[in-house]
KOLPAKOL-249409 format. One line per field, with one value per atom (N, C-alpha, C): residue number from 0; chain; atom name; x, y, z. Coordinates in steps of 0.02 Angstrom, whole numbers, plus 50000, padded with zeros to 5 digits. Example, Ala and Ser with C-alpha at 12.3 -4.5 7.8 and 13.67 -1.06 7.14 Angstrom:
BEGIN
i <- 0 0 0 1 1 1
ch <- A A A A A A
at <- N CA C N CA C
c1 <- 50660 50615 50660 50642 50684 50645
c2 <- 49716 49775 49835 49888 49947 50002
c3 <- 50390 50390 50390 50354 50357 50394
***
This chain:
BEGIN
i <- 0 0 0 1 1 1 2 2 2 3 3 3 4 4 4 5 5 5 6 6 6 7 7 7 8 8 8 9 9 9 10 10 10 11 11 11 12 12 12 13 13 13 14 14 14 15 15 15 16 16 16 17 17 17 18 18 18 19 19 19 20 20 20 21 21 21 22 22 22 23 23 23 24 24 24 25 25 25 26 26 26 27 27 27 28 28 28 29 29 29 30 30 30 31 31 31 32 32 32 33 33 33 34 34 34 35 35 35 36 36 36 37 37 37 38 38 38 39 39 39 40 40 40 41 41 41 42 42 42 43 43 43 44 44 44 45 45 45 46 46 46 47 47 47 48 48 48 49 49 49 50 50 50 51 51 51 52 52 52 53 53 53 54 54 54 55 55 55 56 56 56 57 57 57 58 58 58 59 59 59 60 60 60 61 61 61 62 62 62 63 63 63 64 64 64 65 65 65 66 66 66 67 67 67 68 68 68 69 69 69 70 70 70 71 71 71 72 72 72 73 73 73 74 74 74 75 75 75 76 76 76 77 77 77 78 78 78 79 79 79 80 80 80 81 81 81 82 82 82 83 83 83 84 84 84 85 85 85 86 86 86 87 87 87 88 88 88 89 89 89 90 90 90 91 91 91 92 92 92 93 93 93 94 94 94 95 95 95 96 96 96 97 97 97 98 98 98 99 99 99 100 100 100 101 101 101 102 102 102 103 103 103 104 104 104 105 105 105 106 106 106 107 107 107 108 108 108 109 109 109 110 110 110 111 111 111 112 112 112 113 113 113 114 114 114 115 115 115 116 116 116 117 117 117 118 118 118 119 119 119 120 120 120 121 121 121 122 122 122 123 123 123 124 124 124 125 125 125 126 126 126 127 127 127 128 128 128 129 129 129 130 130 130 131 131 131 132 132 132 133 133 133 134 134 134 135 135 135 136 136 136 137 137 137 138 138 138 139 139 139 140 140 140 141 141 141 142 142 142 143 143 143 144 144 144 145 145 145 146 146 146 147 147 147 148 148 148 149 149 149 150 150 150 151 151 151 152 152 152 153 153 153 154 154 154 155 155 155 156 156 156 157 157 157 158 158 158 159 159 159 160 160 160 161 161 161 162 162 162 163 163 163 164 164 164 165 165 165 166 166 166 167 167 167 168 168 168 169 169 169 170 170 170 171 171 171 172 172 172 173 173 173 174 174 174 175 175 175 176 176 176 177 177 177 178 178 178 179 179 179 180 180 180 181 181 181 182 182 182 183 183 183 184 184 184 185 185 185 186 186 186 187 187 187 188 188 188 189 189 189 190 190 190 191 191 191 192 192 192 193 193 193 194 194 194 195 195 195 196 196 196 197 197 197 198 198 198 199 199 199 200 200 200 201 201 201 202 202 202 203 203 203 204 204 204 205 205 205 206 206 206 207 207 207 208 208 208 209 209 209 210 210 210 211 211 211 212 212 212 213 213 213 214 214 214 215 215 215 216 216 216 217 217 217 218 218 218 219 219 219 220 220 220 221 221 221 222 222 222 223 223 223 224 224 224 225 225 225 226 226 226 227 227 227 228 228 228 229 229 229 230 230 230 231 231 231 232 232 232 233 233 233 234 234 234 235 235 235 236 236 236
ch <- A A A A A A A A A A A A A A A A A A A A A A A A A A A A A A A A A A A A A A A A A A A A A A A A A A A A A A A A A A A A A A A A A A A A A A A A A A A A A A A A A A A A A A A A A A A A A A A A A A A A A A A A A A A A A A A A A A A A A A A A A A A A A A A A A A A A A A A A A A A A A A A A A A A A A A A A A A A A A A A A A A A A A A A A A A A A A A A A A A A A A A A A A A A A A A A A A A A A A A A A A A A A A A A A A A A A A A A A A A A A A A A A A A A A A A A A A A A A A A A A A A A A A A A A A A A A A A A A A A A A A A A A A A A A A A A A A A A A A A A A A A A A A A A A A A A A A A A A A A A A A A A A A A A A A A A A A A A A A A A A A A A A A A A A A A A A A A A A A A A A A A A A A A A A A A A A A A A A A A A A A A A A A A A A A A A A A A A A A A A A A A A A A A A A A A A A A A A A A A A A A A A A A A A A A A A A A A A A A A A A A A A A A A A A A A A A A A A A A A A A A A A A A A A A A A A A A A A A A A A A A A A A A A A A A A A A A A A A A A A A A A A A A A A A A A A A A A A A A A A A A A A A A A A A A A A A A A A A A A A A A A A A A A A A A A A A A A A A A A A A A A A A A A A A A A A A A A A A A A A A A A A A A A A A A A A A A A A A A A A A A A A A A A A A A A A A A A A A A A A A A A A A A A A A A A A A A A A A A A A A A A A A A A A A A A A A A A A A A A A A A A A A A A A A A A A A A A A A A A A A A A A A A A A A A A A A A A A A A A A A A A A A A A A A A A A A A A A A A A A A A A A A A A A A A A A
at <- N CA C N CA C N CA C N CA C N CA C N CA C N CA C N CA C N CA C N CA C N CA C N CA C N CA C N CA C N CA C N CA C N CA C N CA C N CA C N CA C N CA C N CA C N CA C N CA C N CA C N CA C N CA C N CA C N CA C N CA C N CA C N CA C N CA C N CA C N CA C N CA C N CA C N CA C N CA C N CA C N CA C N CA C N CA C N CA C N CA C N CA C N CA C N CA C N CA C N CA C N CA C N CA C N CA C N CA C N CA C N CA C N CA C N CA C N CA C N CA C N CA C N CA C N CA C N CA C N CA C N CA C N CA C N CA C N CA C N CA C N CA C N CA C N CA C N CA C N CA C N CA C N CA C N CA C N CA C N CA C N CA C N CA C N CA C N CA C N CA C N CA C N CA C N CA C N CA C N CA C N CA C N CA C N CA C N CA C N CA C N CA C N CA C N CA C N CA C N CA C N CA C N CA C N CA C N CA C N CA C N CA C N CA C N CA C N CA C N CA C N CA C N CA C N CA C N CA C N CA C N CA C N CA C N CA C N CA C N CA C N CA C N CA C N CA C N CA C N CA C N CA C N CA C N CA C N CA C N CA C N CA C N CA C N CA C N CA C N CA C N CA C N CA C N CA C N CA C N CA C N CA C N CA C N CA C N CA C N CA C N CA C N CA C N CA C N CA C N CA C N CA C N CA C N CA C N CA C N CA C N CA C N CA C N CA C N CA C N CA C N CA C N CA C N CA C N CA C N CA C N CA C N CA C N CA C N CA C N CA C N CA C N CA C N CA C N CA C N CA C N CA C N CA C N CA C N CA C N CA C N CA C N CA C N CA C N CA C N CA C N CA C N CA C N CA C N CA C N CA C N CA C N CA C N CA C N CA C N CA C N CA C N CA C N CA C N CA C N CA C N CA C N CA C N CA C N CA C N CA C N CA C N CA C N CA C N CA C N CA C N CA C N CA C N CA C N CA C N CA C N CA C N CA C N CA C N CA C N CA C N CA C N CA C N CA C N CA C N CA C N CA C N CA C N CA C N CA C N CA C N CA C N CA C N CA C N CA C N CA C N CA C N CA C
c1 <- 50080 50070 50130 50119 50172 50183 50254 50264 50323 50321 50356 50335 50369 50347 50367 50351 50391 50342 50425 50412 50443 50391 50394 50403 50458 50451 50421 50384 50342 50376 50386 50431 50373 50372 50302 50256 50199 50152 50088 50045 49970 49932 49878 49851 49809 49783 49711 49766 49792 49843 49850 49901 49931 49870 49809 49744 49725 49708 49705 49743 49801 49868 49856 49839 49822 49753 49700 49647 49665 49710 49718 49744 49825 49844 49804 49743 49701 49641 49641 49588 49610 49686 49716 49723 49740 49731 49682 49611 49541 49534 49544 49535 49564 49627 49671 49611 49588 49561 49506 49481 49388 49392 49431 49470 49476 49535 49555 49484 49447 49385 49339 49309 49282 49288 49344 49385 49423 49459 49484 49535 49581 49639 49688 49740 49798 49848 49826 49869 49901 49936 49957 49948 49934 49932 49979 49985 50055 50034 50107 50083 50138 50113 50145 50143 50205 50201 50236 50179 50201 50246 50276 50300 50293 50266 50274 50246 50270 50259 50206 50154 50100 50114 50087 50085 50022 50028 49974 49903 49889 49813 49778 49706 49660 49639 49630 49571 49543 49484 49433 49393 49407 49387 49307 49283 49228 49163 49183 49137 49148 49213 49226 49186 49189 49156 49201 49149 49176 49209 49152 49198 49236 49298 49344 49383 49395 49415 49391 49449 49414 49429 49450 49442 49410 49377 49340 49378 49345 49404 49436 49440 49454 49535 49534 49582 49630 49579 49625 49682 49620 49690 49742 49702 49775 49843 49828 49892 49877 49884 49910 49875 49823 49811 49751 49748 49682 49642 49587 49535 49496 49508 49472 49428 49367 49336 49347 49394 49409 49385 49393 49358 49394 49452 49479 49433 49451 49430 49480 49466 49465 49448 49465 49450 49486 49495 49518 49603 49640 49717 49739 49801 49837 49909 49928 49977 49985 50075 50117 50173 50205 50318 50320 50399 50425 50386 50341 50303 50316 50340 50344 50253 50229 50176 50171 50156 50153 50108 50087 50029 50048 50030 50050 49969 49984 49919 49938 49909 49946 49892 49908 49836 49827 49815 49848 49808 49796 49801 49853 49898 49984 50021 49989 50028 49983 49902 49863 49800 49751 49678 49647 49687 49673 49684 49632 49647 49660 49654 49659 49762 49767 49837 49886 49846 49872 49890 49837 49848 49905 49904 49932 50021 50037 50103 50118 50081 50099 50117 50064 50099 50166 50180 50212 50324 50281 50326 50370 50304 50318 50371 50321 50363 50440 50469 50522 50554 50534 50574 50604 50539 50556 50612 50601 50652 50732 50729 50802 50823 50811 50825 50809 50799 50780 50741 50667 50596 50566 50525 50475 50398 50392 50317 50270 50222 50157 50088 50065 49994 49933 49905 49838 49773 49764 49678 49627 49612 49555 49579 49659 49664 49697 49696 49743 49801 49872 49934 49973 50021 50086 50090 50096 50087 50154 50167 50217 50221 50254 50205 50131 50108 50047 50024 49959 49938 49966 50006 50026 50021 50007 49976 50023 50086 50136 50089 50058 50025 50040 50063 50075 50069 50036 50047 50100 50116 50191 50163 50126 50088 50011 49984 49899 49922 49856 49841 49778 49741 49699 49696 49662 49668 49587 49587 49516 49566 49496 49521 49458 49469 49396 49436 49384 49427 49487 49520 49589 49650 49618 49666 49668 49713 49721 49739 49717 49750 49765 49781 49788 49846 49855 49886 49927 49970 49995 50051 50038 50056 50115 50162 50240 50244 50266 50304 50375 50395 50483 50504 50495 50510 50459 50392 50325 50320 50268 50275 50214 50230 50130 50119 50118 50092 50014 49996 49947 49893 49942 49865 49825 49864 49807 49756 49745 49696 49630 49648 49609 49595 49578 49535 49601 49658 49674 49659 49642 49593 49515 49518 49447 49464 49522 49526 49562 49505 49535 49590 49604 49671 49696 49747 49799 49832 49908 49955 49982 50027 50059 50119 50173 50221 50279 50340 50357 50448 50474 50546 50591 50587 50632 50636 50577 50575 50603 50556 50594 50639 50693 50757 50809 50756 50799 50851 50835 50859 50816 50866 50836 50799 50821 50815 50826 50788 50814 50803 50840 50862 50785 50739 50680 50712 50761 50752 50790 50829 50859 50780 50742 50669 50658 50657 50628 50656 50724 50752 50731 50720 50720 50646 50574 50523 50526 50571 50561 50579 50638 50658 50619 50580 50558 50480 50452 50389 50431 50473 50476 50487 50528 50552 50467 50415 50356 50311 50321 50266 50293 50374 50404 50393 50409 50402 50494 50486 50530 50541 50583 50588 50621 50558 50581 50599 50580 50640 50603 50627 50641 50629 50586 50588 50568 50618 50610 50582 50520 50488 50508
c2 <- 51207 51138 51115 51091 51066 50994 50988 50918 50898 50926 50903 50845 50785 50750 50734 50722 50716 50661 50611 50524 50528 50479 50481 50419 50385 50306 50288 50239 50230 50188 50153 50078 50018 50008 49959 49980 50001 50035 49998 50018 49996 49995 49967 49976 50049 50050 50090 50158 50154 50226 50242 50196 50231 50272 50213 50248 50307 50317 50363 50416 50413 50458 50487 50430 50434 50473 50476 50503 50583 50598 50654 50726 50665 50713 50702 50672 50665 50710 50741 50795 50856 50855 50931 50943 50913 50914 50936 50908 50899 50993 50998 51070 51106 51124 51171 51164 51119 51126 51156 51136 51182 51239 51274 51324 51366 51327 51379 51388 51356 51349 51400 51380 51431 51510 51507 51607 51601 51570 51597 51595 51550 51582 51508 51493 51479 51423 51415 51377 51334 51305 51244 51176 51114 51054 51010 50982 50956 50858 50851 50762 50728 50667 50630 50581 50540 50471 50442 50388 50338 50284 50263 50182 50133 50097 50079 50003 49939 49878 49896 49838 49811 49751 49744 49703 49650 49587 49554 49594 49589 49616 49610 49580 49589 49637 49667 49734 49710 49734 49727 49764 49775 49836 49861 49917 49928 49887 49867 49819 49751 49731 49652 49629 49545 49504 49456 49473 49448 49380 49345 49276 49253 49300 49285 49279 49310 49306 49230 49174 49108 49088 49117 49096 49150 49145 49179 49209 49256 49292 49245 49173 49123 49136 49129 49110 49158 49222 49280 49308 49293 49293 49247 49187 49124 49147 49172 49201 49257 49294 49390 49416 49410 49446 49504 49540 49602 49597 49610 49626 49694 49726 49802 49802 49813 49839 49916 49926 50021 50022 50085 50132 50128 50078 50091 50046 50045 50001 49928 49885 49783 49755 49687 49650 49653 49571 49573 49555 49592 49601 49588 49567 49544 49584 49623 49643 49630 49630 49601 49620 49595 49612 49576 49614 49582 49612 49663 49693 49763 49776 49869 49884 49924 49956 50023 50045 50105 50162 50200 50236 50317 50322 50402 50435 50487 50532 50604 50609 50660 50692 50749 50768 50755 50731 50721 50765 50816 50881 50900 50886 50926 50885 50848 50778 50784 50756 50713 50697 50723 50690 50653 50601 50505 50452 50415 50377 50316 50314 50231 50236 50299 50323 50318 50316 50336 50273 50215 50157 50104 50109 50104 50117 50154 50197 50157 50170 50145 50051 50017 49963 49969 50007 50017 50024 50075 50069 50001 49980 49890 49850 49847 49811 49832 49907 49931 49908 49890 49894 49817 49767 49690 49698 49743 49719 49751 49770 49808 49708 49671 49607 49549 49579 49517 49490 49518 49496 49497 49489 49504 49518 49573 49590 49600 49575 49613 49618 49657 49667 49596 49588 49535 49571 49554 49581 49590 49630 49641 49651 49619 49625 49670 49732 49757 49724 49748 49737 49712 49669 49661 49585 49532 49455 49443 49378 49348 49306 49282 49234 49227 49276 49307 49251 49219 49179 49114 49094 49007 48981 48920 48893 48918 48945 48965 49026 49086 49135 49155 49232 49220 49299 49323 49384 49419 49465 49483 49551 49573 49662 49655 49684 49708 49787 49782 49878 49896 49939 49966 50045 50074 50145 50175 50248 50283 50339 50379 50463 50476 50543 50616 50679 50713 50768 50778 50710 50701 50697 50692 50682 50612 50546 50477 50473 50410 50366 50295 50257 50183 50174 50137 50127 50050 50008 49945 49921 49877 49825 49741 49756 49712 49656 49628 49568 49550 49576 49564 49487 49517 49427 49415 49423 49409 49343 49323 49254 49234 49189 49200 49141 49117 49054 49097 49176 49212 49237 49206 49221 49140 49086 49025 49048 49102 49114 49161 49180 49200 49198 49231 49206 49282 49275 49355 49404 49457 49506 49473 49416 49372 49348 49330 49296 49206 49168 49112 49060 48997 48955 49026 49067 49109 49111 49095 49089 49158 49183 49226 49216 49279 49250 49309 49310 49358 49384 49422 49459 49393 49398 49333 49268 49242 49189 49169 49237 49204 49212 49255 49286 49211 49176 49137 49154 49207 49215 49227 49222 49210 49273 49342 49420 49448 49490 49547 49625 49674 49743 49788 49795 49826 49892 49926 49979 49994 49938 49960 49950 49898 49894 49969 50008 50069 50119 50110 50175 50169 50096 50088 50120 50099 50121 50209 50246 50283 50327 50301 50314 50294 50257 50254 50279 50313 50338 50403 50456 50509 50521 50476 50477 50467 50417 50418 50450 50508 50561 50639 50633 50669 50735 50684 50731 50744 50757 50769 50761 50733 50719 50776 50795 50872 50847 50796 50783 50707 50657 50608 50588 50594 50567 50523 50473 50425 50421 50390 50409 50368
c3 <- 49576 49599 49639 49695 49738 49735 49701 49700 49747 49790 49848 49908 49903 49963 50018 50083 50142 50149 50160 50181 50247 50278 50350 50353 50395 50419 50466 50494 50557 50593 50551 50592 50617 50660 50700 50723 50677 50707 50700 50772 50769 50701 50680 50617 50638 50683 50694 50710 50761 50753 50688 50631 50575 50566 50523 50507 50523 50591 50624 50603 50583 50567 50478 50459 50394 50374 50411 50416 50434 50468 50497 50430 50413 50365 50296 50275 50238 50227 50308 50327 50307 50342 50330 50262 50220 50145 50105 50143 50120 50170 50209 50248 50187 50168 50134 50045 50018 49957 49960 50004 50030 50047 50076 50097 50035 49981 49946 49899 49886 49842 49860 49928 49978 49961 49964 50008 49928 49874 49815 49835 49850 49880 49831 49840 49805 49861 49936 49955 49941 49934 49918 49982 49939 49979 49966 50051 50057 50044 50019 50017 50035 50075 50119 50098 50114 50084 50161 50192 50243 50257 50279 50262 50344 50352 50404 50406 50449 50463 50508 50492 50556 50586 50650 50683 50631 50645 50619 50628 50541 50555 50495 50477 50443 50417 50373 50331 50279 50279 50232 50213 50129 50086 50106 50101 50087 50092 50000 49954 49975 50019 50016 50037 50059 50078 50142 50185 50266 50263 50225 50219 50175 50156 50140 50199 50268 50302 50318 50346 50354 50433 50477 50531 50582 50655 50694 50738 50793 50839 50886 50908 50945 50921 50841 50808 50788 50779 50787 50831 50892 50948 50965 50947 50957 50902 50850 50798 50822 50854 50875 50833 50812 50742 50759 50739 50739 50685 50677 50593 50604 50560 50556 50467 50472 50405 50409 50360 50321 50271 50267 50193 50139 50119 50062 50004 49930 49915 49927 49868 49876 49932 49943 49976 50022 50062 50121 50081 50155 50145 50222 50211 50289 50267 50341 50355 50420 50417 50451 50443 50519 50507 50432 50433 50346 50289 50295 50231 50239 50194 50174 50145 50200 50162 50165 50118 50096 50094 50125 50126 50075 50010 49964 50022 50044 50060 50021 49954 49886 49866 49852 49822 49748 49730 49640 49580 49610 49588 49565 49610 49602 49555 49525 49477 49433 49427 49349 49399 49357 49416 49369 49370 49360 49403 49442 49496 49451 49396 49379 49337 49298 49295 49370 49429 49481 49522 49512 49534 49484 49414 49371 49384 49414 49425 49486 49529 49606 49579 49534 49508 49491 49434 49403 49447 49501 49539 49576 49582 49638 49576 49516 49453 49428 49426 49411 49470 49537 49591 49598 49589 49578 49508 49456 49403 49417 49490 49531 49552 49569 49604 49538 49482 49429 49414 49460 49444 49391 49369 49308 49349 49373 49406 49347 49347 49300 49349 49288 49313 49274 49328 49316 49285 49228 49219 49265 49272 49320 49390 49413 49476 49487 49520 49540 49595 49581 49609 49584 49585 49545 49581 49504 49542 49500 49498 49451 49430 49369 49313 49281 49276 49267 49202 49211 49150 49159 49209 49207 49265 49272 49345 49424 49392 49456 49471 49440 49463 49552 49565 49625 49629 49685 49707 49749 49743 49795 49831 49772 49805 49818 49857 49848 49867 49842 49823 49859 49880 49874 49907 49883 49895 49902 49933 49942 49914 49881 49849 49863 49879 49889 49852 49825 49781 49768 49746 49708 49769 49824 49898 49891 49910 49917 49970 49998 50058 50053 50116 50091 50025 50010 49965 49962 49969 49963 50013 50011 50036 50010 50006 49979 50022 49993 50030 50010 50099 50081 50122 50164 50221 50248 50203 50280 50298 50334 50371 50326 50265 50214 50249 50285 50318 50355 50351 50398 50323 50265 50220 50201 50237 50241 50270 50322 50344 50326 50244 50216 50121 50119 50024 50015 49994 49968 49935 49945 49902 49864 49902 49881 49808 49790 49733 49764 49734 49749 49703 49721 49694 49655 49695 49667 49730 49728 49785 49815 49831 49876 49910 49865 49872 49902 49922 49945 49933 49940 49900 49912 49994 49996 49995 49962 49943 49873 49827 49761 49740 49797 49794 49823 49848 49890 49965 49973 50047 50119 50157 50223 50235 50213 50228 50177 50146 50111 50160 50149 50162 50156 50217 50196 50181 50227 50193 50137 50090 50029 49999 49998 49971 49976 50024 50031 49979 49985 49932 49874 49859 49777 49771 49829 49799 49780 49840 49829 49771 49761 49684 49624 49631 49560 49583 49634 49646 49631 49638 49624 49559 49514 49452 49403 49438 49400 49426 49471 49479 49477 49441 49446 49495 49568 49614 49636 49729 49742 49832 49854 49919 49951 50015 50037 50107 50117 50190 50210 50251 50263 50338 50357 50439 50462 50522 50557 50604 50636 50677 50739
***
């Protein structure tokens, strides 16, 4: 089992490119398992973990529901914004500058073939990383991602999640808020849960900026330490 990962940074990238990008090394993954199944053979599959900012943009899960999204394309374009329906699962989600999102594309073969252990961790990660700055992250019943003050009228989200798996390969994966501009989720129902706020690193940190890429080291440290993998090289794109 190969628990080696190579994290790639993107920096500012298109949504539909990353995707696109993400679809690709999702294939080659999905090629190498059919393959070894096929012919009997032993290759090993490689797993990638993404990181990269979007330009303003809409997605919407699968299963979601359109009108959570609350304004039309008039409005889209007056805020810079894009909307794409993908294949992951939840609802609708907005990304933007100021958000570390994260794409694991893993086979989790090479780790535990449990997607709900798997979404669980990737929480898990966001929460150990908020308790690096003094947070208290938890998880919401029923919701996936990592909110804060969970159970009292402050209730506030900081992460959404959602992910697609095919024979234990993942894509998609979450979405942080370090300095985003949340004034771009008035423009929608978040993950289609309503009166629940949205909130972000540097706000409840109280500063103007926090360090995305110290945000970055820490996720990555505590994603290797809870999938006890291992970082096989690092590239800036």
């Amino acid at each position: 089992m190969n628990k080696e990962i190579k994290i790639q940074d993107l920096g500012l990238k298109d949504y539909k490119e990353t995707w696109d990008y993400q679809e690709e090394l999702f294939r080659e993954i999905l090629d190498i398992k059919i393959r070894n199944r096929r012919e009997e053979l032993e290759l090993e599959t490689p797993n990638h973990f993404l990181f990269v900012e979007h330009p303003h943009v809409y997605t919407l899960g699968k299963s979601g529901d359109f009108s959570n999204l609350l304004i039309d394309e008039k409005k889209l374009a007056e805020i810079d914004a894009t909307f794409y329906k993908i294949n992951r699962g939840g609802d609708i989600t907005y990304h933007g500058p100021g958000q570390v999102v994260g794409y694991p594309i893993i086979d989790l073969e090479n780790f535990f073939t449990d997607i709900h252990k798997y979404l669980r961790l990737l929480e898990e990660m966001i929460i150990r990383t908020l308790a690096d700055y003094g947070l208290k992250g938890e998880r919401s019943k029923g919701e996936t991602g990592v909110w804060l003050d969970v159970g009292s009228p402050f209730a506030r989200k900081i992460c959404a999640m959602g992910v697609r798996a095919s024979r234990w390969v993942t894509m998609h994966g979450f979405a942080f808020n370090i300095n985003t501009d949340l004034g771009y989720f008035d423009h929608m129902i978040p993950c289609g849960i309503k009166d629940k706020a949205v909130t972000s690193l540097n706000v409840e940190l109280g500063r103007t900026e926090v360090s995305m890429e110290e945000v970055k080291e820490k996720l990555i440290h505590h994603f290797t330490d809870l999938f006890k993998a291992r970082v096989s090289e690092y590239v800036n794109s």
